[in-house]
N, C-alpha and C positions, 0 to 999 in steps of 0.2 A: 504494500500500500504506500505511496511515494507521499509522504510526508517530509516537509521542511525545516529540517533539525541541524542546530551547528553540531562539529565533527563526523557526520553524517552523509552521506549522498544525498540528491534528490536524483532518484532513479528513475530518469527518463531511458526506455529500453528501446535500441534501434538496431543496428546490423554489423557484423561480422562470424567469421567461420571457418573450416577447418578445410587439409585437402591432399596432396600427393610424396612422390619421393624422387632421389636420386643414388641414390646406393643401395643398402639391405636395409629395413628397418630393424632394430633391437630386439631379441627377441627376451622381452624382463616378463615376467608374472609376477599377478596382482600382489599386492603384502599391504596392510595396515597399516597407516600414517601413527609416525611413533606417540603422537600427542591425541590419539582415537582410538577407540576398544570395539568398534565392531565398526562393519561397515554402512557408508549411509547412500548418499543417492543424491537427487534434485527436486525442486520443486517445478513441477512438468504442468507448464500454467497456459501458455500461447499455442498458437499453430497460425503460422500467416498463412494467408490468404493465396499465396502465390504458389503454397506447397500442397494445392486441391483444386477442386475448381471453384471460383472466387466465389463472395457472395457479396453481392453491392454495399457498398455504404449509405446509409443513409445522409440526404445533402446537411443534416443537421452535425451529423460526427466528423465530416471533410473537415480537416484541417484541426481538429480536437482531439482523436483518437489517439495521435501522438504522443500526446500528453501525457496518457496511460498508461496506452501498452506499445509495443511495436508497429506504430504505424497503420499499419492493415491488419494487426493481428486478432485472431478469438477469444475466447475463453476452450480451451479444449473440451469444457463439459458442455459450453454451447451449439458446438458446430458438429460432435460425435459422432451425428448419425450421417453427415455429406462428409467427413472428414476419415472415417473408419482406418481406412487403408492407411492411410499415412497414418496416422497418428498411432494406430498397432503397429506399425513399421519402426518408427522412434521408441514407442515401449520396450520393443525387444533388443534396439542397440541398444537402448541404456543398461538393460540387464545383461546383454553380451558384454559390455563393457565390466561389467564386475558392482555394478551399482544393486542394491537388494532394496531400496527403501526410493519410497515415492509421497510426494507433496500436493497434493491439490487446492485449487483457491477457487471459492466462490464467492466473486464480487457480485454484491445485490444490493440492487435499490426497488425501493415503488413509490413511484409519483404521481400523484393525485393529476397529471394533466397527462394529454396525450399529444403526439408528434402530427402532425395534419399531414398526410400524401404528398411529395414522395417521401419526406422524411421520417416513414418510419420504413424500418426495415424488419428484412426475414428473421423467426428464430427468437423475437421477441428481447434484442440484447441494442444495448449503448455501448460503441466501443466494447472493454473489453468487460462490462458488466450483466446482469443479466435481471430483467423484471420479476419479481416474488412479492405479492400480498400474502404473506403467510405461509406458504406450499409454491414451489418449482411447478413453471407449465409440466402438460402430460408432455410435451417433447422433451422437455430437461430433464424430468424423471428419468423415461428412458433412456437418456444417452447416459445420466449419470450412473443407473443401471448396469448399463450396458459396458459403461467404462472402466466398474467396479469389478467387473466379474472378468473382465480379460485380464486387470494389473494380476486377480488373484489365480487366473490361468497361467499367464507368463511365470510364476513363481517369486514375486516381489514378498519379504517378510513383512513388511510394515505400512500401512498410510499416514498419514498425517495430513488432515482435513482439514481446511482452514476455512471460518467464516469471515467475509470481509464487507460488513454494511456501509451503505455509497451514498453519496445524496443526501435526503433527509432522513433518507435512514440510519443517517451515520451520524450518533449521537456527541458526534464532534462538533458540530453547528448547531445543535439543541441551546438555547436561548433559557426553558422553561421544560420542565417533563412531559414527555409524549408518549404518554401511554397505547394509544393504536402502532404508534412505529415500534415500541417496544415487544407490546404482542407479535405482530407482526415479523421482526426478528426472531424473537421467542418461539413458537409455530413454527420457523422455518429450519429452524436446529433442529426442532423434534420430528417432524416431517420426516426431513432428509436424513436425521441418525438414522432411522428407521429405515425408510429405503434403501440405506448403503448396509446394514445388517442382514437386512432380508435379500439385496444382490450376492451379498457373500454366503450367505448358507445357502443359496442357491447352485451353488458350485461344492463339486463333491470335494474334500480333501481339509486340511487345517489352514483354518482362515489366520490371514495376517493380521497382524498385531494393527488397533485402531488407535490414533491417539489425536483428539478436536483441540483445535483452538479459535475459542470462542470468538474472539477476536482480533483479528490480526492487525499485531503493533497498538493496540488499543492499552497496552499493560502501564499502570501507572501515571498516564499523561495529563492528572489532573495535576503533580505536581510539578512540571516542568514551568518556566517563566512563560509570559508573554513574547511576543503574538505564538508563540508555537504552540502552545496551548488550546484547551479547549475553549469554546466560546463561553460555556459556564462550568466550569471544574465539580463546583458539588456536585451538579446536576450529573455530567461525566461519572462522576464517583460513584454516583447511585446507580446508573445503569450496570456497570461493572458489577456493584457488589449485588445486586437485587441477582442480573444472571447470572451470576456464580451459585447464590442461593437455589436460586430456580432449576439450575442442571442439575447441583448435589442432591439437592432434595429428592430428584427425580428418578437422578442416574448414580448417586456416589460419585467419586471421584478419580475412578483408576483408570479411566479414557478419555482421559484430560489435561491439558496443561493448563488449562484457565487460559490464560491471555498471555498471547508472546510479547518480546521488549524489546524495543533497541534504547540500548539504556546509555542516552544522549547526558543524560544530566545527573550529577549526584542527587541521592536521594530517592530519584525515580522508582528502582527495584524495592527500595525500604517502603515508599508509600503502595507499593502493590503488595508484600505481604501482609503491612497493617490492614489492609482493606481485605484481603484473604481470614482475617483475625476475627473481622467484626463478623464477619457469617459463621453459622453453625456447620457452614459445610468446610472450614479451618482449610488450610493449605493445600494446595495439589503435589503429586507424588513426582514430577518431571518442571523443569523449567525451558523451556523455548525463545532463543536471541537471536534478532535479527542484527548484524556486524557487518559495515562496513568503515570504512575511512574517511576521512576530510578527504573533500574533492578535488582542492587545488594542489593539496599535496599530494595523493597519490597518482595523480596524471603525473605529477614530477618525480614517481619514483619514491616517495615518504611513504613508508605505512608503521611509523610510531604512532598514528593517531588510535591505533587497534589498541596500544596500551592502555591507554587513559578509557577505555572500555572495559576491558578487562580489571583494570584495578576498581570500577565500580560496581563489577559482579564479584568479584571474590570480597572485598569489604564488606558490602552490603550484605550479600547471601551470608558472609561468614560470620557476621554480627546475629545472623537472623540463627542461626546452625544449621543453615540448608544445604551448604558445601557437600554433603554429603546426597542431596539427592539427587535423579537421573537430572546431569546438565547435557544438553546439544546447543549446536549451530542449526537454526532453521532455517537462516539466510546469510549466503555471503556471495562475494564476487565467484562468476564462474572459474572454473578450474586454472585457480589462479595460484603457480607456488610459492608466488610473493604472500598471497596472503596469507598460504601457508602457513608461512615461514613465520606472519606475523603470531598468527593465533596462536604458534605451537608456543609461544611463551605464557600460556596458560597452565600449566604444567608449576611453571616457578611461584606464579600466584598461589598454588592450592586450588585451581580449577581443573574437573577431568572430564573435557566433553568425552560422550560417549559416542556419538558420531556426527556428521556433517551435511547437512544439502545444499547441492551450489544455487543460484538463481540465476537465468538467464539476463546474466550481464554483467560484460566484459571490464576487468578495472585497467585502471591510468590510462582511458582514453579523454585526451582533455575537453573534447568539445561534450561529450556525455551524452552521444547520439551513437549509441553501439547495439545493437540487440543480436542474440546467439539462437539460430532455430538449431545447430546440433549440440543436445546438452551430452551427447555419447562421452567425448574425451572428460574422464575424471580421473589423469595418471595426479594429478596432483596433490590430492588430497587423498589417492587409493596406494601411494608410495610414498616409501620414508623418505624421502629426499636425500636420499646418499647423492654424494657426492661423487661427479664425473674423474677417473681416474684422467688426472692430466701432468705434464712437464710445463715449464717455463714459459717456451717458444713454440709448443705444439702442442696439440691432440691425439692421442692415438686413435686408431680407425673406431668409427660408432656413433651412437646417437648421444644426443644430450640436449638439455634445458635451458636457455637462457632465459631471464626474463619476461618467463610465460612463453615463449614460444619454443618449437621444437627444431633441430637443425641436423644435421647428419655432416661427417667430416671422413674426407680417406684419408687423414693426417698432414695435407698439405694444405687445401681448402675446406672452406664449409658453405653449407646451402641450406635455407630455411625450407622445411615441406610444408605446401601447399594443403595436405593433408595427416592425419598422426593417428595411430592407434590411440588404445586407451593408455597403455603402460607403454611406457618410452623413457628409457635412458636414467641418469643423472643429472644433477644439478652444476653447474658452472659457474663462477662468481663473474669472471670479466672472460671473455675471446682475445686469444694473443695479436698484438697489431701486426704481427707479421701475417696472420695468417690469413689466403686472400679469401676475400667473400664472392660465389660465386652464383648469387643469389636465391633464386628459389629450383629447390628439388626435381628432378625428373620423377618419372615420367612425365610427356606432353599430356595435356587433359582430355579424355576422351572426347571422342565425336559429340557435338551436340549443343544445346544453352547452356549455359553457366553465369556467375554471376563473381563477379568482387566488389565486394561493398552496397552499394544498389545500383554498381553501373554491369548493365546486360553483354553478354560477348556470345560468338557462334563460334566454335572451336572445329577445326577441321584434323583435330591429333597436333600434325605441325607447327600448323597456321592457325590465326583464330582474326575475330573480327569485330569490333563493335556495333551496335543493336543504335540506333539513329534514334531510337527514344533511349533516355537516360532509367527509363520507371522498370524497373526489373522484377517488377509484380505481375507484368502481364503476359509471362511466359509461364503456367504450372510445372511446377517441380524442376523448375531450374537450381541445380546442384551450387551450393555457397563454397568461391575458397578465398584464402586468405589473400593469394597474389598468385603469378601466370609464370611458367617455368622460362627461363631469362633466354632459351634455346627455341622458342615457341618467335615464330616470325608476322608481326602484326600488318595485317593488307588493308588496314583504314576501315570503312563503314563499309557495312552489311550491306 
């Protein structure tokens, strides 16, 4: 949910991706990041548009959508039933990749007005949110159904469901108490707990481990300062604590984290277990962080700002004596070993995530217009990040990490690949300057559309050619890579 917090991102989610080689790639298996005790997965939330066959935008979302989510993108529970193929095709790389654990988000609002022709659109969604008075259309039932019973086909151990109320549902712009919006959300937890319980015993075998949160990034936010805050903090306070009440009451509390945090602010995490306190339904048995970095500094390569997070979860939890209960990462930059690298000093705090989900979207890109449709590559947070066996003045033959990006070396040069498995190589602090860069990886990119960035090209193997419209959405399933093999010879427009 892209809220506006210092040391924080504001997670606008747009384009980049993964793609080929020039030598062997490595051949590492999977292993456990030394600072993670089992393994985790993504929060698997988008599908653009361009990777199915589209569905119009309403003239109302043109040029707003952005905002949200990826441009042209869905909500994966929205579009499930025209989106199938693809989106069971990404389900199973990501479990091919070594990932066991999956994140869903459902953004919902309901607004008392309606969009006049042509502004409303198919599927009954805003951008990447979706309409609920109380219960999911019969179409979003189904898909959500539908969607639940493949994750627990494919063999995923865990979900992790997330509710995310939007608009005036979102008791962040509550002024005064709204008891119909509250129902209204309320109803739609219990609804949909229900129908993802009943999709999973639908399917023969042992169902994966459930774990909701109520609110996503909702955790605490009546304490934070102004203007980041809510528009009435008590009012805030009481929603939280009334449904926390309302779940345990209903449900207990051991397929729950209550409400994830990105804990922006000292104090934050303390005023969400005192409010955890005042209810009879007392504390949740897991706690769920959304962690990223200040945005000017990690475009520049900083991610100290991961500390000053970190020292407010181990304080606060440790004052509370909750250090000891299930912690995760619910969200962080995609399979990033910087950020890695940062988190793993949780460890030194007396913090022990127990595992990780990446979110689509890329860090230290400075203009913060980057969105990821392959979330497969997670060597970075599914490998300890040993360290690339290297000399002075060279590399010996192999893969390795710089920087978040992957490269291959035959000991003289090196080439960045266009594309990467999941497990690939070690880590490398700096690339000897002697050693020449020979850009990006062979092989040529197969026959066909393809994309870098959002500009469109026809690849002829060899040869390739740019698309005279720049919008790279209006090719489906046009393949994303990072950059074009440097041996690949360019013949101007298509």
């Amino acid at each position: 949910m892209l809220r506006s917090l210092p040391e924080l991102l504001k997670r606008t989610i747009y384009v980049t991706i993964a793609g080929v080689s020039f030598g062997f790639l490595g051949d590492s298996g999977p292993a456990g990041a030394d600072f993670l005790s089992e393994p985790g997965g993504s929060n698997f939330v988008f599908i653009g548009q361009h990777e199915y066959t589209p569905l119009p935008l309403g003239s109302a979302e043109n040029g707003n959508c952005s905002a949200y989510a990826m441009g042209d993108a869905r909500s994966v529970i929205a579009v499930y039933d025209v989106a199938k193929a693809a989106i069971d095709a990404k389900l199973r790389s990501l479990y091919a990749a070594g990932q066991r654990k999956i994140s869903l988000v459902l953004w919902h609002f309901f607004n008392q007005y309606s969009y006049a022709p042509p502004q409303t659109t198919y599927l009954n969604t805003y951008c990447e949110m979706v309409v609920a008075n109380g219960v999911l259309t019969s179409r979003h039932q189904a898909n959500l159904s539908a969607l639940i019973a493949t994750i627990k086909t494919i063999g995923f151990t865990q979900i992790n469901f997330r509710f995310a109320p939007m608009d005036i549902s979102d008791p962040m712009g509550w002024s005064s108490w709204d008891e119909a919006q509250f129902q209204s959300n309320w109803n739609l937890i219990w609804q949909t707990r229900q129908l993802i319980y009943q999709s999973l015993n639908s399917v023969p075998g042992a169902n994966p481990r459930l774990l909701y949160d109520l609110g996503l990034e909702l955790g605490g936010l009546w304490a934070i300062p102004q203007p980041y805050g809510p528009v009435n903090p008590q009012v805030f306070r009481q929603y939280v604590t009334t449904l926390w009440s309302v779940y345990t009451y209903n449900y207990g509390s051991s397929d729950t984290i209550g409400f994830s945090i990105v804990p922006g602010f000292s104090g934050q995490i303390s005023a969400q277990i005192s409010a955890y306190d005042s209810t009879v339904g007392g504390r949740p048995n897991a706690y769920g962080f959304d962690l990223y970095g200040n945005e000017p500094a990690v475009a520049a390569g900083d991610y100290s700002s991961f500390g000053t997070q970190l020292n407010f979860i181990s304080s606060e939890l440790g004052a509370a004596g909750e250090l000891s209960k299930e912690l995760f990462v619910q969200e962080t930059y995609f399979n990033s070993m910087l950020a890695r690298n940062a988190l793993s000093q949780a460890t030194q705090k007396g913090i022990s995530f127990r595992y990780l989900l990446q979110w689509p979207y890329r860090a230290g890109d400075p203009t913060n217009i980057v969105d990821v449709y392959d979330l497969s590559p997670y060597f970075s947070y599914a490998s300890s990040g040993a360290p690339y066996q290297s000399f002075p003045f060279f590399f010996p033959p192999g893969t390795f990490i710089y920087q978040d990006n992957i490269y291959y070396t035959n000991g003289l040069a090196y080439c960045q690949y266009t594309a990467v498995g999941p497990y690939t190589g070690g880590t490398v602090a700096k690339i000897p300057a002697n050693m020449k860069n020979a850009g990006f990886c062979s092989p040529a990119i197969p026959t066909g559309w393809f994309r870098v960035s959002d500009q469109l090209y026809y690849s002829y193997g060899s040869t390739y050619c740019s698309s005279r419209s720049p919008d790279a959405d209006q090719v489906s399933g046009s393949t994303v890579f990072w950059g074009i093999f440097s041996m690949m010879t360019y013949l101007g427009s298509c």
